[in-house]
N, C-alpha and C positions, 0 to 999 in steps of 0.2 A: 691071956686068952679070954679073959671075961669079956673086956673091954672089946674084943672083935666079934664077939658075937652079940653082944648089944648093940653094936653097929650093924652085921649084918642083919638084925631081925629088925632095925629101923629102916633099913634098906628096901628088908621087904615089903614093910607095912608101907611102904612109900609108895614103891612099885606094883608090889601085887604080883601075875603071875608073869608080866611083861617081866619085869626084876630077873624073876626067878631063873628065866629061859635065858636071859640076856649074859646072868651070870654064869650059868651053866656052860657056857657055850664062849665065853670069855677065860674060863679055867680050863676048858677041853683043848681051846688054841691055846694057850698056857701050857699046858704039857707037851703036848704035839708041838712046837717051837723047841722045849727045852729040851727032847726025844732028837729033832733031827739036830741040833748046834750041839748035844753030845756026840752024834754020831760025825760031825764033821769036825770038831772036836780031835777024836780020836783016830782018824784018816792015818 
């Protein structure tokens, strides 16, 4: 865990707040894909 979070804060400090939004919003469709392939999934 250490190790991904020194990643992630080199990430930001790369990016900035463009990073921040981009990852945000890349974890949110991350869930919401994994939300509906459960639900088809279990059909």
């Amino acid at each position: 865990m250490m190790g991904y979070e020194y990643n992630y804060g080199a990430m930001m400090g790369g990016w900035g707040w463009w990073g921040a939004i981009v990852c945000v919003i890349i974890v949110i469709d991350l869930v919401l894909l994994g939300i509906w392939l459960w639900k088809q999934i279990n059909k």
